[in-house]
N, C-alpha and C positions, 0 to 999 in steps of 0.2 A: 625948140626946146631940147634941152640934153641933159644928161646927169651925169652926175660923178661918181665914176665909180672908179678901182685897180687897174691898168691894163694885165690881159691876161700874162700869165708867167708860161710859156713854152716847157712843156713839158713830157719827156722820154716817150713813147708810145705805150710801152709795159704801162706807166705810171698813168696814161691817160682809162688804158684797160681797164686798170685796176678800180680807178674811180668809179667808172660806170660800172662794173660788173659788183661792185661790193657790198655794203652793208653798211656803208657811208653815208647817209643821204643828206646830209650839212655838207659833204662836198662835192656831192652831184649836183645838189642844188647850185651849189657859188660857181660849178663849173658854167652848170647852165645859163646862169647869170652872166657872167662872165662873156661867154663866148655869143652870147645874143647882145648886148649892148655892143660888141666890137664891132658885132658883121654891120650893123644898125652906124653905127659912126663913120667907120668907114666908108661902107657904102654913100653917106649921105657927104661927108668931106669928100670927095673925088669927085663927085659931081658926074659921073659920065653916064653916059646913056647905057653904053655897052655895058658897063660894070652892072647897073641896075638889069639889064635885058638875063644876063647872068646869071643872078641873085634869085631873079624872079626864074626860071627857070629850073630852080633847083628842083618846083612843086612837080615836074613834071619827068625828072632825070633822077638818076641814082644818087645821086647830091644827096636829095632829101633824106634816102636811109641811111646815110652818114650819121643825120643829126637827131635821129628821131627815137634813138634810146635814150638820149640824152637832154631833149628840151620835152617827150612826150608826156611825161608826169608832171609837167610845170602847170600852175593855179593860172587863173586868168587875172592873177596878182601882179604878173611878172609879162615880160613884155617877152620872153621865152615860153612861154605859155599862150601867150596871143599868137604870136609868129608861128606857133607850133598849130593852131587853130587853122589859121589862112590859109597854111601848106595842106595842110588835108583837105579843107572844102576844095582844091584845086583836084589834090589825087582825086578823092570822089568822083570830079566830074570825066577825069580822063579815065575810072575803070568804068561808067555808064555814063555816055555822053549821051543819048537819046533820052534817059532815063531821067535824067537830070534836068534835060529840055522841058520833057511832060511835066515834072514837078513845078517844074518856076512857074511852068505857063496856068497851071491850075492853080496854085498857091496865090498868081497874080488876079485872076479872075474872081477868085475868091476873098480876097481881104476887102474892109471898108478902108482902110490906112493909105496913106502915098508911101509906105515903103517901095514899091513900086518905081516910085518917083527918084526914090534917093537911093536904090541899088545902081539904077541904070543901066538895065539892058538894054541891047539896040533891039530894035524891032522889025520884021519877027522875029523871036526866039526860037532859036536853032540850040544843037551841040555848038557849032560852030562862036555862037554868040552868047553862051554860058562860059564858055573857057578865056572867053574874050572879056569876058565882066571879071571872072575871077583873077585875071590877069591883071588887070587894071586896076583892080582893089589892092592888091601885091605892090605891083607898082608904085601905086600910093603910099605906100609907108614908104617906100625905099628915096623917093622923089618928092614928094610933097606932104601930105598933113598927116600921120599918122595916126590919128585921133578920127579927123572924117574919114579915114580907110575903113578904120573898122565901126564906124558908124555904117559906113555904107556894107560890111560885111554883115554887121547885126541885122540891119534890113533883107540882106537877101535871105539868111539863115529862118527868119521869120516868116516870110513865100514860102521857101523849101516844106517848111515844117506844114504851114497851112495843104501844101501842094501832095504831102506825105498823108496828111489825116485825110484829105479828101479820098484819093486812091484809097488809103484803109476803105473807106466806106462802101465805095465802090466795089472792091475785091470780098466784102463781108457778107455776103450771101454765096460765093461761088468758091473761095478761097479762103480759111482762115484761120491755114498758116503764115500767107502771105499776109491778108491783113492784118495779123498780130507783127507781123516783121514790121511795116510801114509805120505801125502805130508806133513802134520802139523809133524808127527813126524819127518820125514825126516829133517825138518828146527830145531824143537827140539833137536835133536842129534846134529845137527852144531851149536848151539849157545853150547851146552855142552861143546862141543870139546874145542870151544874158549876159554869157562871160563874154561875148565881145565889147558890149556895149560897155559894161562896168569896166575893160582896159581901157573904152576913150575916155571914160572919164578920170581913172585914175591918171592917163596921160594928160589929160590935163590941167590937174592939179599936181601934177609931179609926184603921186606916191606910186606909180607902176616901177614895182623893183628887177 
């Protein structure tokens, strides 16, 4: 599936400044627009491994701050909004990879659902094999179906969040600043999951703008 839209118009550095830092937001927006349907085209016409190994890479490299004034206030409308969603559940796990480990692993324990099933972590669940599933979800837009990527991101984000309100509970008789912290992430991870789920679907009826 692809959509039509402009190819971006190259534009002065000042001029791109400008955009972002303004008071514009109809052309921060189309910038954003713009420049997430390119990388997305691109990427998928070149077909290469390497390009996609790259791409996916950014979640973890200075790349990512390049583009994160600029796609980070996008809706889960816009497929710069999603993109912008995946790249951070990736940061997350690289600032607490342990941390993120204990959450899937409880999150998983705890749900009745096969999200479990449809994230696909390898087992057991490590750091190591958290950054590995988020990698692999990334992957998946850039390679193959972008719609089950973030299907399978909506599932993990729903663990996460089960995995977050457990710990609240947990932490709620000894800690509870901490477990007000969890609790906020916990509700974070579910509004994720929403917005990610509601971008496969809009991918795939074609109104993800």
């Amino acid at each position: 599936m692809s959509r039509d839209h402009q190819r971006p118009v190259l534009q002065p550095g000042f001029t791109f400044d400008w955009i972002i830092g303004s008071d514009e937001p109809e052309a921060a927006r189309r910038l954003a627009q713009e420049t997430s349907w390119a990388l997305l085209d691109r990427v998928r016409s070149v077909a290469d491994p390497a390009v996609v190994e790259r791409v996916v890479g950014l979640a973890s490299g200075i790349g990512l701050d390049d583009i994160a004034e600029l796609w980070a206030g996008e809706s889960a409308h816009s497929l710069a909004g999603v993109l912008w969603r995946l790249y951070l559940l990736r940061r997350v796990v690289d600032a607490d990879p342990e941390g993120s480990a204990d959450l899937f692993r409880r999150g998983a324990a705890a749900t009745v659902t096969i999200d479990p099933i449809v994230a696909g972590a390898a087992e057991p669940v490590t750091p190591d094999s958290i950054a590995h599933l988020c990698d692999t979800i990334l992957r998946g837009v850039f390679a193959s179906d972008l719609g089950g990527a973030l299907e399978r991101a909506a599932s993990y984000c729903r663990i996460m969040s089960l995995g977050a309100a457990d710990l609240a509970d947990a932490r709620d008789v000894h800690d509870d600043a901490h477990a007000s912290e969890l609790t906020t992430r916990s509700l974070r991870y579910s509004t994720f999951a929403s917005d990610l789920h509601a971008g496969a679907r809009r991918w795939r009826d074609g109104t993800l703008s």
